[in-house]
C-alpha positions as CSV (number, residue, x, y, z in Angstrom):
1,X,-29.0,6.4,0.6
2,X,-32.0,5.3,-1.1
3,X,-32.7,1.9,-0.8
4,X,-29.7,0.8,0.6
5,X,-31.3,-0.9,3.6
6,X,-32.9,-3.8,1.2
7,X,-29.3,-4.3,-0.3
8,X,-27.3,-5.0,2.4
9,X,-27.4,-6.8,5.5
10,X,-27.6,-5.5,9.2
11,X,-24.1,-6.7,9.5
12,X,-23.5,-4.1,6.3
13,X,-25.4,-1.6,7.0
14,X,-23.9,-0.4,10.0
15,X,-20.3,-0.5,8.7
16,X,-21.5,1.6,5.2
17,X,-23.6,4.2,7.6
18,X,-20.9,4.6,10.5
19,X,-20.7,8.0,11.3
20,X,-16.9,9.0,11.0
21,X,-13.5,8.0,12.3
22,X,-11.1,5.2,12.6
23,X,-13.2,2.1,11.3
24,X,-11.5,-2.2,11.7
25,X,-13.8,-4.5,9.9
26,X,-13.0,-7.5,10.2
27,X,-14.5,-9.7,7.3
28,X,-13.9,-13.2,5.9
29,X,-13.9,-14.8,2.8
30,X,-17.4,-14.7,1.3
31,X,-18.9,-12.2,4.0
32,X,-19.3,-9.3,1.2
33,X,-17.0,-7.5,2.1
34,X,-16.3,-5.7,-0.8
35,X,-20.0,-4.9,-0.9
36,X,-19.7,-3.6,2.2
37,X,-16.5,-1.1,0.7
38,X,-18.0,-0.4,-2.1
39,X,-21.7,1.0,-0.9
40,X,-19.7,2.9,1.7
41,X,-17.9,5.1,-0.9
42,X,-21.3,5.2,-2.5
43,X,-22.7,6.5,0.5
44,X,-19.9,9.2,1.0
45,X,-20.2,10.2,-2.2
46,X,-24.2,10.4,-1.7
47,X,-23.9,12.3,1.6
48,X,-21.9,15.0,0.1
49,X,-18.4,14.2,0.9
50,X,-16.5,15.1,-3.2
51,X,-15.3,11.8,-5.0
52,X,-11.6,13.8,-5.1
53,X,-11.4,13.6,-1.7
54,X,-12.2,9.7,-1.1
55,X,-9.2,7.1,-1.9
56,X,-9.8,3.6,-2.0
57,X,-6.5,1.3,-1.6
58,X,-6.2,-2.5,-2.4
59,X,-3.4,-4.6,-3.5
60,X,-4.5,-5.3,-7.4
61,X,-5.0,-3.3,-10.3
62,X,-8.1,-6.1,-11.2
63,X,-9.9,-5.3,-7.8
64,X,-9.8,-2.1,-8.0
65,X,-10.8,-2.3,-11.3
66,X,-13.8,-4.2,-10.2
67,X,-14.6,-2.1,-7.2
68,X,-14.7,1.3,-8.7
69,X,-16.8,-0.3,-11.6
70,X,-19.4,-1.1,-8.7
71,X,-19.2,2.6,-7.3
72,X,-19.9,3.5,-10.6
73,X,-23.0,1.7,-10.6
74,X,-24.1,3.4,-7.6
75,X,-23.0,6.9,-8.0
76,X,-22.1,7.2,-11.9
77,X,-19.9,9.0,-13.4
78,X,-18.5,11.0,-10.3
79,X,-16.9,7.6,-9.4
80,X,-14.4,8.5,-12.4
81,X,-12.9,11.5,-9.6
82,X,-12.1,8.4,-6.7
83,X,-8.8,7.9,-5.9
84,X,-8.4,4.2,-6.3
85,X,-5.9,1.2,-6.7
86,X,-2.8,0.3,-5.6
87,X,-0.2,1.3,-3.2
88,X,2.0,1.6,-6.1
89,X,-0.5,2.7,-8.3
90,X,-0.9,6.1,-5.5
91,X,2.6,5.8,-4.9
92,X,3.4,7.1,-8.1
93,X,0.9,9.5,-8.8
94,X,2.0,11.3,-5.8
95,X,5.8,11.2,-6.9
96,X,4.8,12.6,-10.4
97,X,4.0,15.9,-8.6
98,X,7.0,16.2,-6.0
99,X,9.9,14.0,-7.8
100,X,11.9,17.3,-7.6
101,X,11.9,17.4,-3.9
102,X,13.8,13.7,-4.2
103,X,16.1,14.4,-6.7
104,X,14.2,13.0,-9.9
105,X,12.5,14.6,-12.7
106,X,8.8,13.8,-13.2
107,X,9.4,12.0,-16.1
108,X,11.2,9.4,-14.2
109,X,10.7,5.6,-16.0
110,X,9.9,2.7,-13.8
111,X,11.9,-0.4,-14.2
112,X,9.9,-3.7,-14.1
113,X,11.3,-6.9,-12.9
114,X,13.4,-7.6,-15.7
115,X,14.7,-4.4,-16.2
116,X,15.4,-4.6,-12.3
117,X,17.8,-7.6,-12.5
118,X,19.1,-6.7,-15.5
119,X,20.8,-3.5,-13.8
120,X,21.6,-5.1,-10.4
121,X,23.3,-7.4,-13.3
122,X,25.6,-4.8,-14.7
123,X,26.0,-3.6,-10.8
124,X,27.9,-7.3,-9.8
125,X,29.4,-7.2,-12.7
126,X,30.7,-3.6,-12.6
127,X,31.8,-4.6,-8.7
128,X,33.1,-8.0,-9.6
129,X,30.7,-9.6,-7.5
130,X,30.6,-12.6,-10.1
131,X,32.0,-15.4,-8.1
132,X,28.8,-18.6,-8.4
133,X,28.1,-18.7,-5.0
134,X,27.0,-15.0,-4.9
135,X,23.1,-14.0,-4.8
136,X,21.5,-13.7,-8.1
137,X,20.0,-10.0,-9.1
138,X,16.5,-12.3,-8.2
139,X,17.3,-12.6,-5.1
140,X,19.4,-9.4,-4.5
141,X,16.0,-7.9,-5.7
142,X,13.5,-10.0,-2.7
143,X,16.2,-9.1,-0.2
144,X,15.6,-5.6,-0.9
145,X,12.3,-5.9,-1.2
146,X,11.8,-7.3,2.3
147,X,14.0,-4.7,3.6
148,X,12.0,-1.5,2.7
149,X,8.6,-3.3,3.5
150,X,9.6,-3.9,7.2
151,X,11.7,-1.0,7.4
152,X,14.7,-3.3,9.2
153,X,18.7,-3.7,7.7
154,X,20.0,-5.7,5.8
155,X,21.8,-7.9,7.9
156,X,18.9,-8.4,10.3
157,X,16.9,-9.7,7.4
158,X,19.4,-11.9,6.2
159,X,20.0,-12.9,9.9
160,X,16.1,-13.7,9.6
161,X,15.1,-14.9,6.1
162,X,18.4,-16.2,4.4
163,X,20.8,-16.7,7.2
164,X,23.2,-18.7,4.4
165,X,23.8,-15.5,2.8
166,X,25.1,-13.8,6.1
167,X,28.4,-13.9,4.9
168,X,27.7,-12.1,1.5
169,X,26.0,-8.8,3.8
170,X,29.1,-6.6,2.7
171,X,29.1,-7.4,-1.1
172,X,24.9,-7.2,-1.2
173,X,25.2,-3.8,0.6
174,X,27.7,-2.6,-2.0
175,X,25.8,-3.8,-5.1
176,X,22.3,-2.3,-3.5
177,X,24.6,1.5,-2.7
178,X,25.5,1.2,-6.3
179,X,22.2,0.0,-7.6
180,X,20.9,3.0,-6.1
181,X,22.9,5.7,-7.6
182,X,22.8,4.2,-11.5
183,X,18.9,4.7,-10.9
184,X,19.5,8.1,-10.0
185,X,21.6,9.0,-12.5
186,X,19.0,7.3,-15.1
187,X,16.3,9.2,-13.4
188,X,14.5,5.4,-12.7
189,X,12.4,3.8,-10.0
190,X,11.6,0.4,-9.2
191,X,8.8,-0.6,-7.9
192,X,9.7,-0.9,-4.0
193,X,10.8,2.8,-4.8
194,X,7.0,4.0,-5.6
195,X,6.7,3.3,-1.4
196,X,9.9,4.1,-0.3
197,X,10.6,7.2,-1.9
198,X,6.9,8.1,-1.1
199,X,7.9,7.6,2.6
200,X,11.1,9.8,2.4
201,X,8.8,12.4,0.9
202,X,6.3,12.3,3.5
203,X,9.2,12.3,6.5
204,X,11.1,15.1,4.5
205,X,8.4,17.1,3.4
206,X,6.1,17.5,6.2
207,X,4.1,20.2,4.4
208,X,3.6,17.8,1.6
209,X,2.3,15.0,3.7
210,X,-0.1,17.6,5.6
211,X,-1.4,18.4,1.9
212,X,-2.2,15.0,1.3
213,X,-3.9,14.3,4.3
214,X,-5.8,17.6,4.3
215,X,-6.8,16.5,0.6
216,X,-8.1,12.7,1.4
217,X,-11.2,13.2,3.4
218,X,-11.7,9.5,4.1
219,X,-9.2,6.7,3.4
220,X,-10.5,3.1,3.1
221,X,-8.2,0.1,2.5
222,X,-9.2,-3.3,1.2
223,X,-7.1,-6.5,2.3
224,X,-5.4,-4.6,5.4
225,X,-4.0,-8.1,6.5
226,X,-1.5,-8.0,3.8
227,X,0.3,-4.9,4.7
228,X,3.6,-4.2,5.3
229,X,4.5,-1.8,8.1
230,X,5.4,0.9,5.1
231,X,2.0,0.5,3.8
232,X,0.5,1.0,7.3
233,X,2.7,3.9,7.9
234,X,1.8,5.4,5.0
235,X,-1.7,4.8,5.3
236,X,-2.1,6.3,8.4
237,X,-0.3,9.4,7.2
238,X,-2.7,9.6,5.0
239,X,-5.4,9.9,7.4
240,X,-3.3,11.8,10.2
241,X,-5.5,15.2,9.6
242,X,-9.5,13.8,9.5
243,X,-9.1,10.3,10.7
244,X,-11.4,8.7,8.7
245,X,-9.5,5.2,8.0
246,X,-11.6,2.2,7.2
247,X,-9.6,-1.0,7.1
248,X,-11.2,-4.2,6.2
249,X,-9.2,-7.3,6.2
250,X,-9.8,-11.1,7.5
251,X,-7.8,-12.5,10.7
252,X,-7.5,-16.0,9.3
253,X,-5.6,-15.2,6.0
254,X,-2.3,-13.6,5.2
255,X,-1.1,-14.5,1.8
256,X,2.0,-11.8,1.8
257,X,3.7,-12.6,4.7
258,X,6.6,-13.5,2.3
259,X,6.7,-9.9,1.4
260,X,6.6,-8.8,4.8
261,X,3.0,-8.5,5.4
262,X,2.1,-8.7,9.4
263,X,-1.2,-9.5,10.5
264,X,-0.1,-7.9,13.6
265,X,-1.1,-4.4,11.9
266,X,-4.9,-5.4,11.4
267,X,-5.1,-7.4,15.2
268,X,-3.5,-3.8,16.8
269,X,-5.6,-1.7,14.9
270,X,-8.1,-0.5,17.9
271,X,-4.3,0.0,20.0
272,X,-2.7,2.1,17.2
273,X,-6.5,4.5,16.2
274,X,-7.6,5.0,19.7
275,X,-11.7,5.0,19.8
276,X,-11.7,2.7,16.8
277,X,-14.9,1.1,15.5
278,X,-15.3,-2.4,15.2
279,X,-17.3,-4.6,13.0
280,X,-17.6,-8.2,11.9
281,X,-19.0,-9.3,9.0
282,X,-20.2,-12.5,9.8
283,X,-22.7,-13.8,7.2
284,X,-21.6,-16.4,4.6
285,X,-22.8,-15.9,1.2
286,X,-21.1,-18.3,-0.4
Protein backbone atom coordinates (compact mmCIF):
# COMPACT_ATOMS: atom_id res chain seq x y z
CA UNK A 1 0.00 0.00 0.00
CA UNK A 2 1.61 3.01 -1.32
CA UNK A 3 2.76 5.25 1.14
CA UNK A 4 1.23 3.87 3.98
CA UNK A 5 4.31 3.56 6.00
CA UNK A 6 4.66 7.66 6.34
CA UNK A 7 0.90 7.61 7.55
CA UNK A 8 0.86 5.50 10.30
CA UNK A 9 2.94 4.61 13.14
CA UNK A 10 5.01 1.42 13.79
CA UNK A 11 2.44 0.59 16.41
CA UNK A 12 -0.18 0.92 13.15
CA UNK A 13 1.53 -0.50 10.74
CA UNK A 14 1.87 -3.78 11.94
CA UNK A 15 -1.85 -4.16 12.98
CA UNK A 16 -3.02 -2.79 9.15
CA UNK A 17 -0.31 -5.25 7.51
CA UNK A 18 -0.91 -8.47 9.75
CA UNK A 19 -1.00 -11.23 7.58
CA UNK A 20 -4.44 -13.08 8.40
CA UNK A 21 -6.36 -14.64 11.28
CA UNK A 22 -7.87 -13.88 14.58
CA UNK A 23 -6.49 -10.26 15.41
CA UNK A 24 -7.17 -8.37 19.55
CA UNK A 25 -6.04 -4.81 19.43
CA UNK A 26 -6.18 -3.37 22.19
CA UNK A 27 -6.29 0.50 21.78
CA UNK A 28 -7.23 3.53 24.07
CA UNK A 29 -8.72 6.61 23.79
CA UNK A 30 -6.73 8.81 21.38
CA UNK A 31 -4.29 5.96 20.16
CA UNK A 32 -5.82 6.10 16.48
CA UNK A 33 -7.48 3.51 16.54
CA UNK A 34 -9.79 4.05 14.11
CA UNK A 35 -6.98 4.94 11.84
CA UNK A 36 -5.57 1.91 12.46
CA UNK A 37 -9.35 0.12 11.27
CA UNK A 38 -9.84 2.11 8.67
CA UNK A 39 -6.27 1.78 6.59
CA UNK A 40 -6.64 -1.90 7.33
CA UNK A 41 -9.82 -2.22 5.12
CA UNK A 42 -7.97 0.03 2.75
CA UNK A 43 -5.27 -2.31 2.65
CA UNK A 44 -7.55 -5.40 2.06
CA UNK A 45 -9.28 -3.80 -0.37
CA UNK A 46 -5.70 -2.80 -1.99
CA UNK A 47 -4.29 -6.30 -1.74
CA UNK A 48 -7.09 -7.77 -3.69
CA UNK A 49 -9.47 -9.07 -1.06
CA UNK A 50 -13.35 -7.63 -2.89
CA UNK A 51 -15.00 -4.74 -0.80
CA UNK A 52 -18.35 -7.37 -0.76
CA UNK A 53 -16.58 -9.63 1.14
CA UNK A 54 -15.13 -7.15 3.99
CA UNK A 55 -17.74 -6.04 6.93
CA UNK A 56 -16.94 -3.54 9.26
CA UNK A 57 -19.17 -3.55 12.63
CA UNK A 58 -19.35 -0.69 15.30
CA UNK A 59 -22.05 0.36 17.53
CA UNK A 60 -23.23 3.85 15.72
CA UNK A 61 -24.76 4.64 12.59
CA UNK A 62 -22.33 8.20 12.90
CA UNK A 63 -19.10 6.07 13.15
CA UNK A 64 -19.67 4.14 10.73
CA UNK A 65 -20.61 6.88 8.84
CA UNK A 66 -17.35 8.47 9.43
CA UNK A 67 -15.18 5.41 9.03
CA UNK A 68 -16.43 4.21 5.65
CA UNK A 69 -16.11 7.94 4.54
CA UNK A 70 -12.24 7.55 5.38
CA UNK A 71 -12.07 4.11 3.43
CA UNK A 72 -13.47 5.99 0.82
CA UNK A 73 -10.71 8.36 0.77
CA UNK A 74 -8.33 5.65 0.44
CA UNK A 75 -9.82 3.24 -1.89
CA UNK A 76 -12.74 5.32 -3.62
CA UNK A 77 -15.68 4.37 -4.78
CA UNK A 78 -15.27 0.49 -4.10
CA UNK A 79 -15.71 1.45 -0.46
CA UNK A 80 -19.57 2.02 -1.46
CA UNK A 81 -19.53 -2.35 -1.79
CA UNK A 82 -18.23 -2.63 2.34
CA UNK A 83 -20.41 -4.05 4.61
CA UNK A 84 -20.49 -1.56 7.40
CA UNK A 85 -22.50 -0.28 10.49
CA UNK A 86 -24.29 -1.55 13.11
CA UNK A 87 -25.22 -4.82 14.61
CA UNK A 88 -28.70 -3.90 13.94
CA UNK A 89 -27.96 -2.23 10.98
CA UNK A 90 -26.42 -6.12 9.53
CA UNK A 91 -28.94 -7.62 11.68
CA UNK A 92 -31.59 -6.58 9.47
CA UNK A 93 -30.20 -6.74 6.19
CA UNK A 94 -29.61 -10.33 6.75
CA UNK A 95 -33.31 -10.87 7.98
CA UNK A 96 -34.61 -9.12 4.77
CA UNK A 97 -33.30 -12.11 2.73
CA UNK A 98 -34.40 -15.19 5.14
CA UNK A 99 -37.49 -13.66 7.22
CA UNK A 100 -39.43 -16.62 5.66
CA UNK A 101 -37.28 -19.16 7.38
CA UNK A 102 -38.62 -17.34 10.87
CA UNK A 103 -42.02 -16.93 10.14
CA UNK A 104 -42.09 -13.22 8.80
CA UNK A 105 -42.43 -11.66 5.52
CA UNK A 106 -39.63 -9.52 4.26
CA UNK A 107 -41.52 -6.60 4.51
CA UNK A 108 -41.66 -6.84 8.16
CA UNK A 109 -41.82 -3.09 9.94
CA UNK A 110 -39.59 -2.38 12.89
CA UNK A 111 -41.04 -0.83 15.90
CA UNK A 112 -39.04 1.96 17.62
CA UNK A 113 -39.15 2.69 21.15
CA UNK A 114 -42.32 4.26 21.28
CA UNK A 115 -44.02 2.00 19.16
CA UNK A 116 -42.41 -0.73 21.57
CA UNK A 117 -44.12 0.46 24.71
CA UNK A 118 -47.01 1.43 23.13
CA UNK A 119 -47.81 -2.39 22.35
CA UNK A 120 -46.38 -3.93 25.51
CA UNK A 121 -49.18 -1.15 26.58
CA UNK A 122 -52.05 -2.76 24.95
CA UNK A 123 -50.38 -6.30 26.17
CA UNK A 124 -50.91 -5.27 30.28
CA UNK A 125 -53.83 -4.00 29.45
CA UNK A 126 -55.20 -6.85 27.29
CA UNK A 127 -53.78 -9.22 30.42
CA UNK A 128 -55.00 -6.89 33.13
CA UNK A 129 -51.73 -6.40 34.34
CA UNK A 130 -52.72 -2.70 35.26
CA UNK A 131 -52.49 -2.75 39.00
CA UNK A 132 -49.62 0.74 39.85
CA UNK A 133 -47.16 -1.22 41.30
CA UNK A 134 -46.60 -3.34 38.08
CA UNK A 135 -43.46 -2.56 35.62
CA UNK A 136 -44.02 0.00 33.12
CA UNK A 137 -43.74 -1.13 29.15
CA UNK A 138 -40.14 1.09 29.77
CA UNK A 139 -39.05 -1.12 31.89
CA UNK A 140 -40.72 -4.34 30.66
CA UNK A 141 -38.80 -3.25 27.52
CA UNK A 142 -34.83 -2.97 29.40
CA UNK A 143 -35.71 -6.24 31.14
CA UNK A 144 -36.06 -7.80 27.96
CA UNK A 145 -33.49 -6.15 26.45
CA UNK A 146 -30.94 -7.46 29.10
CA UNK A 147 -32.31 -10.83 28.69
CA UNK A 148 -31.61 -11.45 24.97
CA UNK A 149 -28.13 -9.61 25.26
CA UNK A 150 -26.80 -12.13 27.91
CA UNK A 151 -28.72 -14.83 26.70
CA UNK A 152 -29.88 -15.66 30.65
CA UNK A 153 -34.02 -15.98 31.98
CA UNK A 154 -35.87 -13.81 33.15
CA UNK A 155 -36.00 -14.49 36.60
CA UNK A 156 -32.14 -14.70 36.86
CA UNK A 157 -32.02 -11.24 35.58
CA UNK A 158 -34.50 -9.88 37.72
CA UNK A 159 -32.72 -11.98 40.59
CA UNK A 160 -29.61 -9.82 39.31
CA UNK A 161 -30.61 -6.32 38.14
CA UNK A 162 -34.22 -5.57 39.67
CA UNK A 163 -34.53 -7.99 42.48
CA UNK A 164 -37.86 -5.79 43.67
CA UNK A 165 -39.57 -6.97 40.74
CA UNK A 166 -39.02 -10.70 41.65
CA UNK A 167 -42.38 -11.08 42.53
CA UNK A 168 -43.91 -9.76 39.30
CA UNK A 169 -41.60 -12.72 37.18
CA UNK A 170 -44.98 -14.58 36.25
CA UNK A 171 -47.06 -11.53 35.11
CA UNK A 172 -43.71 -10.02 33.02
CA UNK A 173 -43.31 -13.51 31.48
CA UNK A 174 -46.94 -13.50 30.34
CA UNK A 175 -46.97 -9.84 28.94
CA UNK A 176 -43.44 -10.63 27.09
CA UNK A 177 -45.22 -14.48 25.59
CA UNK A 178 -47.99 -12.15 24.44
CA UNK A 179 -45.86 -9.34 23.34
CA UNK A 180 -44.31 -11.78 21.14
CA UNK A 181 -47.10 -13.24 19.24
CA UNK A 182 -49.01 -9.69 18.45
CA UNK A 183 -45.58 -8.92 16.65
CA UNK A 184 -45.93 -11.88 14.78
CA UNK A 185 -49.21 -11.56 13.85
CA UNK A 186 -48.31 -7.87 12.72
CA UNK A 187 -45.29 -9.15 10.93
CA UNK A 188 -43.04 -6.53 13.41
CA UNK A 189 -39.60 -6.53 14.94
CA UNK A 190 -38.07 -4.59 17.59
CA UNK A 191 -35.05 -3.73 17.77
CA UNK A 192 -33.47 -6.50 20.26
CA UNK A 193 -35.32 -8.80 17.53
CA UNK A 194 -32.70 -7.60 14.59
CA UNK A 195 -30.09 -9.86 16.97
CA UNK A 196 -32.19 -12.29 18.37
CA UNK A 197 -34.01 -13.42 15.52
CA UNK A 198 -30.63 -13.24 13.57
CA UNK A 199 -29.27 -15.75 16.21
CA UNK A 200 -32.28 -18.27 15.84
CA UNK A 201 -31.56 -18.01 12.16
CA UNK A 202 -28.05 -18.75 12.40
CA UNK A 203 -28.67 -21.85 15.13
CA UNK A 204 -31.72 -23.02 12.81
CA UNK A 205 -30.31 -22.59 9.58
CA UNK A 206 -26.87 -23.87 9.66
CA UNK A 207 -26.62 -23.70 5.89
CA UNK A 208 -27.48 -20.01 6.09
CA UNK A 209 -24.89 -19.19 8.69
CA UNK A 210 -22.18 -21.18 6.58
CA UNK A 211 -23.29 -18.75 3.65
CA UNK A 212 -22.57 -15.86 5.58
CA UNK A 213 -19.43 -16.79 6.76
CA UNK A 214 -18.23 -18.29 3.47
CA UNK A 215 -19.32 -14.69 2.07
CA UNK A 216 -17.42 -12.25 4.79
CA UNK A 217 -13.80 -12.80 4.03
CA UNK A 218 -12.62 -10.68 6.97
CA UNK A 219 -14.76 -9.40 9.83
CA UNK A 220 -13.47 -6.41 11.80
CA UNK A 221 -15.34 -4.95 14.81
CA UNK A 222 -14.82 -1.45 16.28
CA UNK A 223 -15.52 -0.95 20.23
CA UNK A 224 -15.41 -4.87 21.05
CA UNK A 225 -15.49 -3.89 24.81
CA UNK A 226 -19.15 -3.07 24.45
CA UNK A 227 -20.43 -6.26 23.38
CA UNK A 228 -22.93 -8.41 24.59
CA UNK A 229 -22.33 -12.20 24.50
CA UNK A 230 -25.12 -12.22 21.43
CA UNK A 231 -23.02 -9.78 19.63
CA UNK A 232 -19.79 -11.90 20.28
CA UNK A 233 -21.65 -14.98 19.31
CA UNK A 234 -22.68 -13.73 16.36
CA UNK A 235 -19.61 -12.20 15.45
CA UNK A 236 -17.71 -15.11 15.61
CA UNK A 237 -20.23 -16.97 13.50
CA UNK A 238 -19.52 -14.71 11.20
CA UNK A 239 -15.96 -15.57 11.03
CA UNK A 240 -16.31 -19.45 11.80
CA UNK A 241 -15.22 -20.33 7.99
CA UNK A 242 -11.92 -17.89 7.27
CA UNK A 243 -11.15 -16.61 10.62
CA UNK A 244 -10.15 -13.38 9.93
CA UNK A 245 -11.76 -11.40 13.04
CA UNK A 246 -10.05 -8.18 14.00
CA UNK A 247 -11.43 -6.78 17.22
CA UNK A 248 -10.24 -3.52 18.56
CA UNK A 249 -11.57 -2.27 21.82
CA UNK A 250 -9.88 -0.45 25.06
CA UNK A 251 -9.57 -2.45 28.45
CA UNK A 252 -10.21 0.61 30.65
CA UNK A 253 -13.73 1.54 29.25
CA UNK A 254 -17.08 -0.08 29.05
CA UNK A 255 -19.83 2.32 28.60
CA UNK A 256 -22.71 -0.57 27.97
CA UNK A 257 -22.37 -2.59 30.66
CA UNK A 258 -26.02 -1.53 31.54
CA UNK A 259 -27.05 -3.26 28.39
CA UNK A 260 -25.17 -6.25 29.15
CA UNK A 261 -21.85 -5.51 27.60
CA UNK A 262 -18.85 -7.64 29.32
CA UNK A 263 -15.45 -6.70 29.09
CA UNK A 264 -14.76 -10.19 29.78
CA UNK A 265 -15.31 -10.97 25.87
CA UNK A 266 -12.36 -8.63 24.73
CA UNK A 267 -9.80 -9.75 28.02
CA UNK A 268 -10.64 -13.72 26.74
CA UNK A 269 -10.30 -13.02 23.33
CA UNK A 270 -6.70 -14.91 22.74
CA UNK A 271 -8.62 -18.01 25.09
CA UNK A 272 -11.78 -18.03 22.82
CA UNK A 273 -9.54 -17.55 18.83
CA UNK A 274 -6.73 -19.81 19.68
CA UNK A 275 -3.26 -18.36 17.93
CA UNK A 276 -4.67 -14.85 18.26
CA UNK A 277 -2.56 -11.78 17.44
CA UNK A 278 -2.09 -9.22 19.78
CA UNK A 279 -1.42 -5.60 19.47
CA UNK A 280 -1.32 -2.38 21.57
CA UNK A 281 -1.72 0.73 20.39
CA UNK A 282 0.12 2.76 22.67
CA UNK A 283 0.79 6.24 21.27
CA UNK A 284 -1.24 9.20 22.50
CA UNK A 285 -2.24 11.64 19.99
CA UNK A 286 -4.26 13.63 21.79
Amino acid sequence: MQGVRWELNEQQLRVVTHPGGPMLVIAGAGSGKTRALTYRVAYLVRQGVSPRRVVLLTFTNKAAREMLRRVAELVGPRAADIWGGTFHHLGNLILRRHASLLGYGRDYTILDQEDQRSLLRGCLKELGLTDRRFPSPQVIAEVRGLCAGLGRPLEAVLEERWPHLLEFAPGIARALDLYQRRKREGNLMDYDDLLVRWWELFEEHPEVRRRWAERFQHVLVDEYQDTTPLQARLVDALAEVHGNLMVVGDDCQSIYSFRGANLQHLLSFPQRHPGAAVYYLETNYR
